[in-house]
Every structure is written in C-alpha cells, then in structure tokens.
C-alpha positions, 0 to 999 in steps of 0.5 A: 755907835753902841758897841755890841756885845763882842766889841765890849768884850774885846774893849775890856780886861779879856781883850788886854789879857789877849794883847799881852799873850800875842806881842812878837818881834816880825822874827818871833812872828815868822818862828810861831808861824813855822812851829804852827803851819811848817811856814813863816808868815812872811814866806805866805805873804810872799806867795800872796803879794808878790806882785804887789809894789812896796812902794806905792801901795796903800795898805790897810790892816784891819784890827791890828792889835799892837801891829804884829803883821804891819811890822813883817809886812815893813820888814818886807819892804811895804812902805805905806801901812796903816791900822785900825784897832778897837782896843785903846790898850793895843793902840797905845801899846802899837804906838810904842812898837812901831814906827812911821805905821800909822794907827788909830782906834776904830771899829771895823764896823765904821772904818774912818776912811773915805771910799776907795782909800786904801790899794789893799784891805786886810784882815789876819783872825779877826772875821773869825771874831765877828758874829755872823749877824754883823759880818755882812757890815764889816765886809761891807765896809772893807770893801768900800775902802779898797779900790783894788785888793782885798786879803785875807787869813782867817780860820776854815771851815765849809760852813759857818761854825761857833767855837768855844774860845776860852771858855767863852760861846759867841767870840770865835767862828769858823767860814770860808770867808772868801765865799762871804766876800764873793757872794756879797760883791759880785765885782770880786774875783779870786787872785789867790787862795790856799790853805795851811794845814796845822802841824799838830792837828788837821784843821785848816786855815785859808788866806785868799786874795780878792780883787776887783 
C-alpha cells in the first residue's frame, strides 16, 4: 500500500525528531501528564479501566511509538499488550525500552491482525494525525479488531479543526472522536467519557470508552 502523504511525513527524519522529544520512563510520563492536566496518566487510565482484568485482556495500542503508554499500562499491572507503530525508527527504539510487550511495524490504515482479535483497541494522540478523508479507514479498522472496547484520548474540539503543527498545515486536527466512532458504528455505546482541561490554558482533551 502506498503511503499517503501523512504517513510519509511521519516515516521520515520529522517523525525520528518526534520520537526522540517524547521517550518517558511510566514515572516521567505520569509527572508531564500532572504538569499538563493536574492528573497522572495512570490515574485517568484508572478512572477508565478500572473494571478491565489485567490479566485476561488482550490490549492493543495503536501508533505507540517507543511504547510510552504500553509500559504505564504493564506498570499497572495489564499483562497481555501489544503495538503497531508506522515508523521503524520508534519500533526498533521500543524494542530496547520494553519487555514481554509485543511490537511491530504496521499501519493503522491496515492492522495486521484478524477480526475481532484484541479485548480493547486504543489510541492516545494519533486520530489527532490522521486527515480526515482517511479516518473513516482507520476507525474502521480499529473497530474490526476489537471484539469488546474501544479507547480513546485524543485532542477536543465540537467540530473538525486543522491546526498548524510546527509549522507544518495537514499533520494535526482537532474533533470529538467519540462522535466519529459512534456515528460510523451503531453497535457502539459510550462506557465513559470525560475531558481534561490544560493548566496552562482552556483547551480540552477527551478520552472516552466505547464498547460493543
């Protein structure tokens, strides 16, 4: 499959540079996560997963990069997690941050996984990267490898939203997500859903669960 023009660009020396600004330790994670919502991550994925069993739960995290979220989640206790991530840069820079998290190269636009494969689908800023004319494709595709959960955190906005990113148009919008998903599958149903105010500003980021 051809890559389009954001994948290019996320492939490349722009996607690497990213990489190497946003390696945390779970610890590191959880504190840039208190300096910018008042909470730690793991205390929202708390709030979220709570009812979820570490131990049985197939989770799958879609563009995980070097695996920042996969490693707090295993810090939590979560035991059976995988990654796809587009760069090789990342892959091969998670593969010597992680261990017994399984991760590969793959695009979100063609998951290499069966239907249905994974208990809980996730993203964490990465719809915020897709254009619009090809999300209907990613959310697709997250959706036939969940067979319960679909989670999600990405940037807010009530309506669909380009913003300039680094100087760069057509890398980066804003949407409620949630209303993507729900309006694409009719099966889905809201489980949770809240937003995270910014300390330093009035912008809003939503993470929701959905579930079949």
């Amino acid at each position: 499959m051809e890559n389009n023009y954001q994948e290019t660009i996320w492939s490349g020396s722009f996607g690497k540079e990213y990489t190497e600004r946003n390696i945390y330790s779970p610890e590191e994670l959880d504190k840039f996560y208190i300096d910018t919502y008042g909470v730690s991550r793991t205390y929202m994925n708390s709030l979220f997963l709570d009812k979820i069993d570490k131990e049985s739960c197939k989770i799958l995290e879609i563009g995980c990069n070097v695996g920042n979220q996969l490693r707090l989640l295993q810090n939590m206790g979560f035991k059976q997690l995988y990654g796809i991530e587009l760069q090789k840069y990342a892959v091969e820079k998670a593969k010597e941050l992680t261990s017994n998290i399984n991760i590969m190269q793959g695009s979100a636009e063609d998951i290499p996984f069966k239907d249905g494969y994974f208990d809980l689908v996730f993203t964490s800023g990465v719809l915020i990267h897709i254009n619009p004319k090809d999300i209907k494709k990613v959310l697709k595709e997250i959706y036939r490898c969940s067979n319960n959960y679909i989670w999600g955190f990405e940037y807010y906005s009530d309506n669909y939203e380009q913003i300039n990113y680094r100087g760069n148009n057509e890398l980066l919008w804003k949407a409620d997500f949630s209303k993507q998903y729900l309006n694409e599958f009719k099966k889905l149903k809201i489980e949770k859903y809240e937003k995270f105010k910014y300390m330093s500003n009035d912008n809003q980021d939503l993470m929701f669960l959905l579930k079949k």
